[in-house]
N, C-alpha and C positions, 0 to 999 in steps of 0.2 A: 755525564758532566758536560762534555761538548754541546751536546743535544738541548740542555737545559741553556745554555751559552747564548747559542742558535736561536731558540723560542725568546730569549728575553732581547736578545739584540733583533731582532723580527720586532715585538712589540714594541721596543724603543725609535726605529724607522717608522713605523705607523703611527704614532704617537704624534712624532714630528710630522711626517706627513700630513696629516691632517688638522694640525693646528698651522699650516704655514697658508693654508688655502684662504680666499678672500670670502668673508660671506655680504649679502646684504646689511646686516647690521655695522662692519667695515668700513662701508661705503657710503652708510646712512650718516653716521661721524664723523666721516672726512667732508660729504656739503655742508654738514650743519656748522664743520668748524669754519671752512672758507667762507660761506655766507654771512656767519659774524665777521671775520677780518672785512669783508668786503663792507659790510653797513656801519664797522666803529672805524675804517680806515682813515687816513688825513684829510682825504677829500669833504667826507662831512664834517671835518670839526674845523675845518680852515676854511672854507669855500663857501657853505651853508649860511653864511650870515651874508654874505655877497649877495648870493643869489636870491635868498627872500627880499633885498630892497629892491628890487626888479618888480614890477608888477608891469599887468596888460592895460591900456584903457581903451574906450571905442570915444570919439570925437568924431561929432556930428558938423561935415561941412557941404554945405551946401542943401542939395539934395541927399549926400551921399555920409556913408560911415566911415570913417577911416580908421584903422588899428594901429597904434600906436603902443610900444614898449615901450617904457619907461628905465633908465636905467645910468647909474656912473657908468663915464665914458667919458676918456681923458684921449687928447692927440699923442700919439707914437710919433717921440722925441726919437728914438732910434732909429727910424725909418722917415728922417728928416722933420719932422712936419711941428708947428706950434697949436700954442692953445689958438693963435689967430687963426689959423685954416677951419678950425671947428665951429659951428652953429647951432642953433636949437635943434633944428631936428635934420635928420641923417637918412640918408636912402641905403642900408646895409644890405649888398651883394652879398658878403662871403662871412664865414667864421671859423677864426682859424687857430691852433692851439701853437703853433709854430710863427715866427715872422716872415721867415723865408716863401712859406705859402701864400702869405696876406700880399707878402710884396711882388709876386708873382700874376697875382691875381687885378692888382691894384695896374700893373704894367697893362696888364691886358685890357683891362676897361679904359686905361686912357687910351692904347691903341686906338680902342673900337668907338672913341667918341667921346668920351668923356672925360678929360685931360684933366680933369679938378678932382678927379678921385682921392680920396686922401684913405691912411689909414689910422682907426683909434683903437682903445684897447680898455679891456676893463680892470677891476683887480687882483683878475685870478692868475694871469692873465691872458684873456683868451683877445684875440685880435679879430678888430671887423672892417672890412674892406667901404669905403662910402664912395660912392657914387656920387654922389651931392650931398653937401650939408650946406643947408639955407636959413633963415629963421623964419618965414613961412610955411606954413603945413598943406595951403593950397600948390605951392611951389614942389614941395616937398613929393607929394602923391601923385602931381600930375608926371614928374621924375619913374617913379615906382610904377605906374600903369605902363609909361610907356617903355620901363624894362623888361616887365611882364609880358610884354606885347613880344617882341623884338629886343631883345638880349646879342649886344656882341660876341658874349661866349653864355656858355652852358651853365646853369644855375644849378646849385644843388635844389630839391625841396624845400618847401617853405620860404624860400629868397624872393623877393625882395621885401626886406621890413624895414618898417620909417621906426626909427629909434629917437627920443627927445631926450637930451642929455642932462640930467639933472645937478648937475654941476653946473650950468651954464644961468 
């Protein structure tokens, strides 16, 4: 009787043991579940109509092409500044999900020369630090070459872009 006791509690340890282990198919269910949260999350269903009124355009001036984004983009009230500091188009240094970064960022370029730097914001809201907003686009790029050139501080990637405010 003990013996038979033994062999059944043995096979009830193994039993468990071996359904508690993780397999492939586990793990296959647990990305597939987070890759849905990740693609039905807030971000696409709140942000997604934002961002498709963004588009690129190229504008021929001169001799030369210039890239321009197109995009809303209102002055950050928080960060002092009115709808008056803003222009048609914008020399955007920085982009920043925070305002404490934009305003950090926005200190350092006027440091380094450019004291009109202002900061706007779109409606997600992500914040973008401007070097100059002019209503010129000749004004505008020749701003943008010579940040490219010679930068007061460090740019991330793809900085600087001439953004045209479509609010304006």
């Amino acid at each position: 009787m003990k013996a038979l006791k033994m062999i059944l509690l043995c096979g009830v340890v193994a039993l468990m043991a071996a359904s508690c282990g993780t397999n492939e198919n586990n793990y296959r269910k647990a990305y597939e579940k987070a890759k849905e949260k990740e693609s039905d999350g807030i971000e696409s269903t709140i942000y997604n109509r934002i961002r498709e009124q963004s588009r690129d355009e190229k504008i021929v001036l001169g001799n030369d092409t210039v890239d321009v984004k197109v995009e809303y983009i209102a002055a950050t009230k928080a960060a002092g500044f009115t709808p008056a500091h803003m222009q048609k188009y914008n020399v955007v240094v920085g982009q920043f999900k925070q305002l404490f970064h934009a305003k950090s960022l926005r200190g350092r370029m006027a440091d380094g020369g450019y004291p009109d730097a202002i900061i706007v914001e779109t409606g997600e809201p992500l914040y973008y630090v401007v070097a100059l907003s002019t209503n010129t686009l000749s004004q505008a790029a020749a701003v943008a070459d010579s940040i490219t050139a010679s930068s007061p501080v460090k740019l991330a990637d793809g900085f600087p872009v001439i953004i045209r405010a479509t609010n304006r």
